[in-house]
MIFI-865096 format. One record per atom (N, C-alpha, C): residue in one letter; z, y, x. Coordinates in steps of 0.05 Angstrom, whole numbers, plus 5000, padded with zeros to 4 digits. Example, Ala and Ser with C-alpha at 12.3 -4.5 7.8 and 13.67 -1.06 7.14 Angstrom:
A515648865264A515649105246A515649345264S514249555257S514349795273S515750015258
//
This chain:
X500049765016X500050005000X500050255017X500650235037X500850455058X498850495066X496650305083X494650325086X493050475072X493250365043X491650515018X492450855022X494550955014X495151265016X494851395041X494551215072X493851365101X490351455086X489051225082X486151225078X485151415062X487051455037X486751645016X486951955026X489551985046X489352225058X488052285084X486752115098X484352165105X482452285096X481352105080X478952195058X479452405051X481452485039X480852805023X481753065050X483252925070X483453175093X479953195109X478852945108X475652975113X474353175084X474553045068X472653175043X472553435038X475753525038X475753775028X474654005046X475353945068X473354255081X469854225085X468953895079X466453885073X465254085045X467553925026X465754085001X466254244990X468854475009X468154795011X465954885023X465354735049X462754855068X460154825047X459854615025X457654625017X458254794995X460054854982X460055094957X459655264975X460555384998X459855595012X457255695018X456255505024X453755525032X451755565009X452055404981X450455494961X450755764950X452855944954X453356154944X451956364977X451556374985X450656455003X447356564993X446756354981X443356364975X443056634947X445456684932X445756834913X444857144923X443657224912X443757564916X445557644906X447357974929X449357934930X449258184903X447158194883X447858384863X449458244835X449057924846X449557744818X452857724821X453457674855X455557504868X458057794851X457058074852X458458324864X459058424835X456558304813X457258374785X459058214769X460157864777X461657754770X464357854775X465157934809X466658114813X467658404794X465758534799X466158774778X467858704748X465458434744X467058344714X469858254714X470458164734X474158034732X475758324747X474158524757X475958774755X476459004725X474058974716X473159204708X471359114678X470458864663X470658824652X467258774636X466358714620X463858704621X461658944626X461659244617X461559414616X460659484652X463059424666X462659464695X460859204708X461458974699X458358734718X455958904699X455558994677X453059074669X452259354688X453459544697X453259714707X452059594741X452959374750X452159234773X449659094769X449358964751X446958774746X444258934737X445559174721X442859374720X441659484733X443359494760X442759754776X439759704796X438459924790X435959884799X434159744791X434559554759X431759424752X431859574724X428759524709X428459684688X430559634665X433459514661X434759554650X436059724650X437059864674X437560084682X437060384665X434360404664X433360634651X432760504625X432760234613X432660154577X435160194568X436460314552X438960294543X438660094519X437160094505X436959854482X436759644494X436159514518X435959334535X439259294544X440859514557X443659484564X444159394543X444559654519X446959544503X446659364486X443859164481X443558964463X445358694488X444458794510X446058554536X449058604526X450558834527X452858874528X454558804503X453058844477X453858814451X453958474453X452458344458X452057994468X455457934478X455258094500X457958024515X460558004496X461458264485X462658334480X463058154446X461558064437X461757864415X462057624433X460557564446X461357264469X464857224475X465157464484X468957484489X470257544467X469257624444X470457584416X471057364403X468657134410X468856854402X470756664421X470156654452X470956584463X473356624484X473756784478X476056914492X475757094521X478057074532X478057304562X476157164580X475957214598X473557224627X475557134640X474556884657X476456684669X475256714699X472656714703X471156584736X468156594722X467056524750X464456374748X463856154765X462255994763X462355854776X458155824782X457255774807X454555694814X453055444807X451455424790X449755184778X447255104801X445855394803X444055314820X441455454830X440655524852X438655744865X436755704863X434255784853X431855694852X430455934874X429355854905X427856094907X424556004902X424156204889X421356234874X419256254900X419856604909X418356564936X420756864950X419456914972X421357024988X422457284968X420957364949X422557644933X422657624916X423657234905X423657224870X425656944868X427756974860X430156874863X430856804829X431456544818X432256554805X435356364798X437156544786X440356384797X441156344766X442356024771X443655924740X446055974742X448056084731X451356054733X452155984712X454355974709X456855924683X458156094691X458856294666X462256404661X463256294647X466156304656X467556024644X469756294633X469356204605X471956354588X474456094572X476556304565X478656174551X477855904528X476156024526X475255774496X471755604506X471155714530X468755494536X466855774545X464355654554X462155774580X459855864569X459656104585X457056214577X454656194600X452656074593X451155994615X449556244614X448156264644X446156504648X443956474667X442256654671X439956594683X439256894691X439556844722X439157154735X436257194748X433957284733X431657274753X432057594765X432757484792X432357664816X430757714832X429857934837X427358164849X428458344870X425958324893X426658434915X424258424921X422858784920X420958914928X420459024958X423259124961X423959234985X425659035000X428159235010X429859115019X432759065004X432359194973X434959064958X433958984934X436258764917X435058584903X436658734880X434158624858X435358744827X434858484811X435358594775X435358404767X434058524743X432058454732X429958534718X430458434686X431158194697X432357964664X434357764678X436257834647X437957554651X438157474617X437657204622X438757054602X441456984606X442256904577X444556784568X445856714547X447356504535X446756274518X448656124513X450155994495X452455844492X452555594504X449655584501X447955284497X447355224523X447955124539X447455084565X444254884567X442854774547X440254784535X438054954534X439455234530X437355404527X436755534543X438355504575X438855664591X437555494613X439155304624X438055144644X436054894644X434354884668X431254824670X432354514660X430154394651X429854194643X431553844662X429654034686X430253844711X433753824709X435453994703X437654044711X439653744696X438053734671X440253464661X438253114673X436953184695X435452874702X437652824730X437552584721X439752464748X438452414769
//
């Protein structure tokens, strides 16, 4: 039985700084306007990641575009409660200035999936459209539920 729990704490003193290095590393691939508006949101609230996620793509200058995004939110956290985290699903790069990122926000009562297509003309990246969806179906690519 000893044997068993040395082996066991092996394994997880090996595992665990492996599969931080690989969450680390997939978040890395994120543009840092997605990474910086999740942030904003667990400071500052939806209002403030929309103010991040707009900045610089034509949502920016659509306000029917913001506040139909923001009014979404704000019924989203009505149903489901407070803003908990997010967590990374998965990076698609398109080609070198077209990024598209799946996440989950994970609230009190269950997750809102999203879909960040990110643009980079120059040298900083915006975000032109994001989906988002209860339904983690309507959001993420097909491929995502094949084993």
């Amino acid at each position: 039985m000893k044997k068993i729990f040395t082996l066991l704490a092996c394994l997880l003193a090996f595992c665990t700084p492996l599969a931080a290095q690989i969450a680390s590393v997939a978040v890395t691939d994120v543009p840092s306007i997605v990474t910086d508006g999740f942030a904003a949101y667990a400071k500052g609230g939806s209002d403030a990641a929309l103010t991040v996620w707009c900045k610089g793509s034509p949502m920016e200058a659509d306000l029917t575009i913001r506040m139909n995004t923001a009014n979404n939110l704000t019924k989203f956290e009505g149903a489901y409660g407070k803003y908990l985290g997010w967590e990374l699903v998965k990076v698609y790069t398109l080609t070198p200035s077209n990024k598209v990122v799946f996440a989950v926000a994970k609230y009190e009562r269950g997750p809102l999936w999203l879909a960040f297509s990110c643009y980079k003309a120059t040298d900083t990246w915006n975000i032109p459209t994001v989906g988002m969806a209860a339904d983690s179906m309507k959001i993420l690519p097909s491929t995502a539920f094949k084993e």
